[in-house]
N, C-alpha and C positions, 0 to 999 in steps of 0.2 A: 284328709286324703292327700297321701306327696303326687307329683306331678309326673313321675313314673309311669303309676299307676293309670292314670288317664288316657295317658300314648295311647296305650296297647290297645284299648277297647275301640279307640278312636282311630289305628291303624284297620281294624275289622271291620269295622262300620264303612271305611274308606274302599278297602280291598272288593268289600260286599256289591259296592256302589257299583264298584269298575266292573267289576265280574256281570252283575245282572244288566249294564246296558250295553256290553259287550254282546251277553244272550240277547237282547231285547235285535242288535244290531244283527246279529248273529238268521234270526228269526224270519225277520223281515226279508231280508234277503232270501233264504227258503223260499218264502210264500211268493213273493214276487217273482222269482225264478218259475214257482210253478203258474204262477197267474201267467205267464210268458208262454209257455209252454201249450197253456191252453188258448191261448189268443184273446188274454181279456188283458189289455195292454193298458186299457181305462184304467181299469181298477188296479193295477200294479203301480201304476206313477203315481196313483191316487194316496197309494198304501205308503209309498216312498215320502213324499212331499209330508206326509203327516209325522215322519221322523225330525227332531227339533234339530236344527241346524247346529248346535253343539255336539250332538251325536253322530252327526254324520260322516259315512267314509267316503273311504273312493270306489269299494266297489258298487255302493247305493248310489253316487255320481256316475259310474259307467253305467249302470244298470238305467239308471233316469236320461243318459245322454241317447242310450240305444233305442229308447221307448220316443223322445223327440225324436228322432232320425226320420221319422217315419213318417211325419207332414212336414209337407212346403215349409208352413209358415216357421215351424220351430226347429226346419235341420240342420241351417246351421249354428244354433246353438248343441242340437246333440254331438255334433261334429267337434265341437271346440271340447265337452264333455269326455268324451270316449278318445280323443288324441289325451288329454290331458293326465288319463288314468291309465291309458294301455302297455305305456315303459314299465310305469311304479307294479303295477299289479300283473303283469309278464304273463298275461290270462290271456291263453291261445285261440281260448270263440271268442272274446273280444276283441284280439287283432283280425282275426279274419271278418270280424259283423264291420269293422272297422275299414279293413281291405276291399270289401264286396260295395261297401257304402261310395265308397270312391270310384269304384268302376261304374256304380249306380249314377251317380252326376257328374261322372265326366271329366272326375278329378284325377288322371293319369298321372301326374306328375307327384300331389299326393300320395297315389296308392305305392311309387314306386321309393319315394322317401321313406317308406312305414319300413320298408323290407331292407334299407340299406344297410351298407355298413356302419355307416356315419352314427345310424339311427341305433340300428340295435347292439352294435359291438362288435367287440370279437369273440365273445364267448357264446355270445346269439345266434352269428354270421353263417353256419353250418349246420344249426337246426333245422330238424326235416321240415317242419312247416313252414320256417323263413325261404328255403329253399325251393317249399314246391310255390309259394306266391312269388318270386324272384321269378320264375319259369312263367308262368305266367305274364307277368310283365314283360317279356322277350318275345311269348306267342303276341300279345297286343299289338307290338311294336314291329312283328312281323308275321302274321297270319298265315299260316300255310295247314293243310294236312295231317304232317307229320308230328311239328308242335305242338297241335291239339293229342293228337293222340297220345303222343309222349305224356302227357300228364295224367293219363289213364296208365300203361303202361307199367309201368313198375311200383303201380300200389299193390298188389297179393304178397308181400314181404312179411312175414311171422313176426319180425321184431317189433316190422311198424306197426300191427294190429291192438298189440297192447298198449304203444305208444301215446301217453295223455296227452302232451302238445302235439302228437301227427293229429288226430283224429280229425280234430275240425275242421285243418286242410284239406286233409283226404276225402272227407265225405261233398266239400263242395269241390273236388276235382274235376267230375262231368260237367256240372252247370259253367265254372272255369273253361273249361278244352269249347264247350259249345259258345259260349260267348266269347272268347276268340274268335274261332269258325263265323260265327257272326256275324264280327267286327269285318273278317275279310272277305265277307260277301255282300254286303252291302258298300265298301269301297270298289269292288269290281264289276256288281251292277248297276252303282249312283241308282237303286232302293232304296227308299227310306226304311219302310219295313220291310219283315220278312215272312207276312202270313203265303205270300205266292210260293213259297218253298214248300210248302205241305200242299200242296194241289197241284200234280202232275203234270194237268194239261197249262198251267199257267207256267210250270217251272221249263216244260220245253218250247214253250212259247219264247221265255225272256230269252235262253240258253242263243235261241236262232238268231236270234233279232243283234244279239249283240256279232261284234267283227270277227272273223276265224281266227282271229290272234290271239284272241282275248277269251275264246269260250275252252280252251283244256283247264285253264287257270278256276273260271267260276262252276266247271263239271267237278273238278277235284273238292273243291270247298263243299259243293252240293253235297255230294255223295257221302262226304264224313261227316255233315250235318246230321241226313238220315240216319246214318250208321247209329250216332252216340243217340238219335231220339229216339229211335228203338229201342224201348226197352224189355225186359222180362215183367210177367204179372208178377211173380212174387218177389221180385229184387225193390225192395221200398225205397232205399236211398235213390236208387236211377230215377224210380218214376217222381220223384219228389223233383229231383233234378232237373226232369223234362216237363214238371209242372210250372217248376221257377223259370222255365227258360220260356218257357210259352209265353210269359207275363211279362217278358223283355222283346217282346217277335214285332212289336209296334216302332213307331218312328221315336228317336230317340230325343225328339223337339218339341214337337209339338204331340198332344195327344190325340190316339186314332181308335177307330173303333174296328174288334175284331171280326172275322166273318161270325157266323151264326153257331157254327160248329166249334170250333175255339173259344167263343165265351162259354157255351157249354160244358165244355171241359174244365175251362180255366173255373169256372164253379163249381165245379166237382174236385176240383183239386184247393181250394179254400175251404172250403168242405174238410177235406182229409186230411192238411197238413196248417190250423190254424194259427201255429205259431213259428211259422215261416216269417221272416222277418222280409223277403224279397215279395213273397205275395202280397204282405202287407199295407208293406212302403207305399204311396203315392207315386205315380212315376209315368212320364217321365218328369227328372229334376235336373236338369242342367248348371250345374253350379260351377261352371267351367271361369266365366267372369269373376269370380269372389275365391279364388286363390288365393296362397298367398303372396304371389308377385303382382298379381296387377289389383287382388282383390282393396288391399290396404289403402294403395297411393290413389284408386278409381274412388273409394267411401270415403277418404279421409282429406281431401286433395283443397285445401283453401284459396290455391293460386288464385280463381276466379274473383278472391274476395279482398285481396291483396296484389296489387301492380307489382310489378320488378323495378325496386328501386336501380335509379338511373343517378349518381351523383351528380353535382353540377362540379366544373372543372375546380373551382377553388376552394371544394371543399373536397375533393379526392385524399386519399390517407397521403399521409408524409411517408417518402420512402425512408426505409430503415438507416441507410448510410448517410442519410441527410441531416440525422437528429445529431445534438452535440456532444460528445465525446465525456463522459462523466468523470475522465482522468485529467480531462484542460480544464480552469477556471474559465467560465464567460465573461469577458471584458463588457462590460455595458456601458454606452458614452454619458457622459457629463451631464 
């Protein structure tokens, strides 16, 4: 048999290979997307981790970084995961699981690098989803009202409806505009949480107590909190929204326990949306320290174990115009 002959079979055999662990890869992903879906988060990294590291892509790496995100102990390994993967693979619910994650621990600076120019292009820079998390980053940085609202505002757009990268921004637009609203009420009440906002008698308690300068400022934030936590029974995205926002209403530091009424709820909304990636999460997670400007040089910082070398005078370097001219011979004496 000539050596022709052999190729061909042996290019099929090859082609076969790629094609069924492509399916294999192909697969798994499915199933874990739906394990995700249902809230059985276990058993999806479970399903992941059993694919042989030769096999593996990057959307099983995003998929495995968004499943760590979600305990203390392993977020930020899922964090280095899901930045790692979310340029290459241009997947608009993992920049935003990605976005949400950083407003989650506090990483402001972060969330605003994911949406820059720098970061995604110029051919990114305009896309409605880059656009409506840029918006956001601007309500953070200045909290008002109107900001919030504005990112509810001009979603009813026919185009954006079909839109495959708007979607996942749009849908978390509410829970967005309210944690904003949030952020700027608790800088204007110095509250740590925000369970006193849904109790009346407590929220015009705080209202009085604070200076008459300062209370149109924290009436206005109140009043668009309510607004967006209202929501309709049958609108599922809002109430989803006003579930996950529930699940944010605690001190941002340290962990608090809800009144009686609010865990209530916040159980019934675990309940309903189990594969809500914010009900999920562990939180709060402050990862504000472990940046990447102070995080590196604070983990990785040896000074302590090394002195600063101090030369002694007669060993100081030789100044450069000092050394000898390589175009004069050295006379050396006798």
């Amino acid at each position: 048999m000539n050596r022709p002959s052999l190729i061909a079979p042996l290019l099929l055999f090859v082609a076969g290979a790629l094609f069924s662990a492509c399916d294999r890869q192909r697969a798994v992903v499915d199933y874990a997307e739906d394990m995700l879906e249902a809230g059985e988060f276990e058993r999806a990294l479970e399903l992941i981790n059993r694919v042989d590291s030769i096999h593996n892509t990057p959307e099983l790496d995003a998929m495995r970084g968004t499943i760590l995100s979600l305990e203390p102990s392993t977020m930020v390994d899922g964090i280095f995961l899901m930045n790692r993967t979310v340029d290459g693979l241009d997947d608009p619910r993992l920049r935003r699981n990605l976005f949400q994650l950083y407003l989650d621990t506090k990483l402001y600076t972060n969330a605003g690098q994911l949406v820059s120019g720098e970061r995604v292009g110029p051919e990114r820079f305009f896309r409605r989803d880059i656009v409506r998390m840029r918006s956001v980053m601007r309500c953070f940085e200045y909290p008002d009202p109107a900001s919030a609202k504005k990112l509810l505002e001009d979603l009813p757009r026919k185009e954006e409806n079909s839109d495959e990268f708007f979607a996942p921004a749009r849908d978390s637009s509410r829970l967005f505009a309210l944690l904003c609203l949030g952020r700027g009420i608790r800088n204007a009440s110095k509250e740590a949480d925000l369970y006193w906002v849904l109790d009346s008698t407590k929220r015009d308690e705080k209202i009085k107590s604070l200076p008459a300068y300062s209370r149109p400022q924290l009436e206005g934030l109140v009043a668009a909190f309510q607004e967006l936590m209202t929501v309709p029974e049958d609108d599922d995205l809002a109430r989803r929204s006003r579930c996950e926002m529930i699940a944010r209403m605690g001190s941002e530091d340290v962990a608090s326990s809800p009144p009686e009424a609010v865990q209530q709820e916040l159980s019934e909304c675990r309940e309903s949306y189990p594969g809500s990636l914010v009900l999920r999460r562990i939180w709060p997670a402050n990862l504000d320290g472990l940046n990447a400007e102070k995080g590196g040089p604070m983990l990785f910082d040896e000074s302590p174990f090394f002195p600063v070398y101090v030369p002694r005078p007669e060993f100081e370097p030789v100044a450069e115009d000092s050394l000898p001219d390589p175009n004069y011979p050295v006379i050396r004496p006798q």
